[in-house]
Every structure is written in structure tokens, then in C-alpha cells.
C-alpha positions as CSV (number, residue, x, y, z in Angstrom):
1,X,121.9,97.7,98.5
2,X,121.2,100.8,99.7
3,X,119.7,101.0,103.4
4,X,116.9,103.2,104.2
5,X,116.5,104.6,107.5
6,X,112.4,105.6,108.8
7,X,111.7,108.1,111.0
8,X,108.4,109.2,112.6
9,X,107.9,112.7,114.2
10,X,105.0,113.6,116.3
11,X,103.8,117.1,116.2
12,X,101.5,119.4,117.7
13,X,102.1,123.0,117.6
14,X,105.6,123.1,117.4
15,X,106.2,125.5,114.6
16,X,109.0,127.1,117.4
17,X,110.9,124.1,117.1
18,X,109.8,121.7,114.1
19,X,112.3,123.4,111.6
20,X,115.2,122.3,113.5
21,X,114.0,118.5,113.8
22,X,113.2,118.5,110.0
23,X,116.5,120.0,108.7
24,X,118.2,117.5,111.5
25,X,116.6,114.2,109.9
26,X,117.2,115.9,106.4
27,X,120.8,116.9,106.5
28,X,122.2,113.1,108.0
29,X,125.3,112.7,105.5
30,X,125.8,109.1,104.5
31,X,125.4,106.3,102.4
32,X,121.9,105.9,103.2
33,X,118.3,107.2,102.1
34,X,115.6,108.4,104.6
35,X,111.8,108.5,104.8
36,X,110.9,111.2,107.0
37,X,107.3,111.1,108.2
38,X,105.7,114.0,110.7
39,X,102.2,113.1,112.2
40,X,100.8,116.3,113.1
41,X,97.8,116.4,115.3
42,X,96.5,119.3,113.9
43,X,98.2,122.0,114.9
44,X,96.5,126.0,114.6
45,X,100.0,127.7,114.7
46,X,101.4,127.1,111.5
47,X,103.0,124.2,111.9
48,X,100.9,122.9,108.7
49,X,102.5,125.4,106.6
50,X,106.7,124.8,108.2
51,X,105.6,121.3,106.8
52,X,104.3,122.4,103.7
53,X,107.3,124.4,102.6
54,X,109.9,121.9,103.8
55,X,107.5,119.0,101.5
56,X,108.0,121.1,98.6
57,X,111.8,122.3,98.8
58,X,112.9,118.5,99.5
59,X,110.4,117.3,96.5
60,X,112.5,119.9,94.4
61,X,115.3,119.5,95.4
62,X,116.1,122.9,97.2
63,X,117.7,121.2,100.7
64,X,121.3,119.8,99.9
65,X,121.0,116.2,99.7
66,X,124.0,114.8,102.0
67,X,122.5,111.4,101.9
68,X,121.4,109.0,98.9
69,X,118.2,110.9,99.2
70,X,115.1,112.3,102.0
71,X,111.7,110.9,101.5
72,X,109.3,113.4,102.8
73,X,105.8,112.8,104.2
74,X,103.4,114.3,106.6
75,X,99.6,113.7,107.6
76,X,97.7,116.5,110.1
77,X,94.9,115.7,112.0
78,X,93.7,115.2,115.1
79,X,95.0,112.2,117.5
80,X,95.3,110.8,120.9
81,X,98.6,111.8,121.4
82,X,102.4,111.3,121.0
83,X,102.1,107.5,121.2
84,X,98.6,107.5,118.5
85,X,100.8,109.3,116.5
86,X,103.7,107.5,116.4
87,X,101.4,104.3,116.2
């Protein structure tokens, strides 16, 4: 049985940064798949589109797969914060 490991990011204009978290949770070597989720909280500095791209190279298979494989998701829209988002 393979194990599959869940992680949820909350966002909110962090297109400085977000790249870095994705390509972290992405790139985990092992024996293991992931499901990635980012809730956004509707960000205006193109934070939506970082997500975008990294939704469609992982759905392709452009990011070297170092795991059993990366399920990607992401929602944006507004929230009540870190914890709504997580929640």
C-alpha cells in the first residue's frame, strides 16, 4: 500500500514566496504520493497565475516526479483567514 501524505497551504498574496513552498511539497523524494492543496484567499498579485502554471506542469508531467506522484489542487477566493483556510 502506498501512503499518501496531504498538505494544505494557505495563501494570500504571496506570489514572492509561493514558488518555493510548491516546488518544496512537490520535490519530497520517497515512497509516497502527495496531494497538495493551496487555499488562496484571493490574492490581486499574481499569485492565481504561480498556481496556475505549477497546476498545469505537474498535471503534465513537466516537475520531476521524486515521489510515487503530486496531486495538485487549489481554490481562490476570499476567506477569514489562515485558520478559515486551512479549515
Amino acid at each position: 500500500m502506498v501512503r499518501t501524505f496531504h498538505v494544505v497551504t494557505p495563501a494570500f498574496n504571496s506570489a514572492d514566496y509561493i514558488e518555493r513552498t510548491l516546488a518544496s511539497v512537490a520535490l519530497q523524494a520517497g515512497d509516497f504520493k502527495v496531494h497538495h492543496h493551496v487555499q488562496d484567499g484571493g490574492s490581486a498579485d499574481g499569485t492565481t497565475d504561480i498556481l496556475r502554471r505549477w497546476s498545469h506542469a505537474l498535471a503534465y508531467g513537466l516537475i520531476p516526479q521524486l515521489n510515487r506522484g503530486v496531486h495538485f489542487t487549489f481554490t481562490s477566493q476570499p476567506d477569514a483567514g489562515m485558520y478559515d483556510a486551512i479549515a
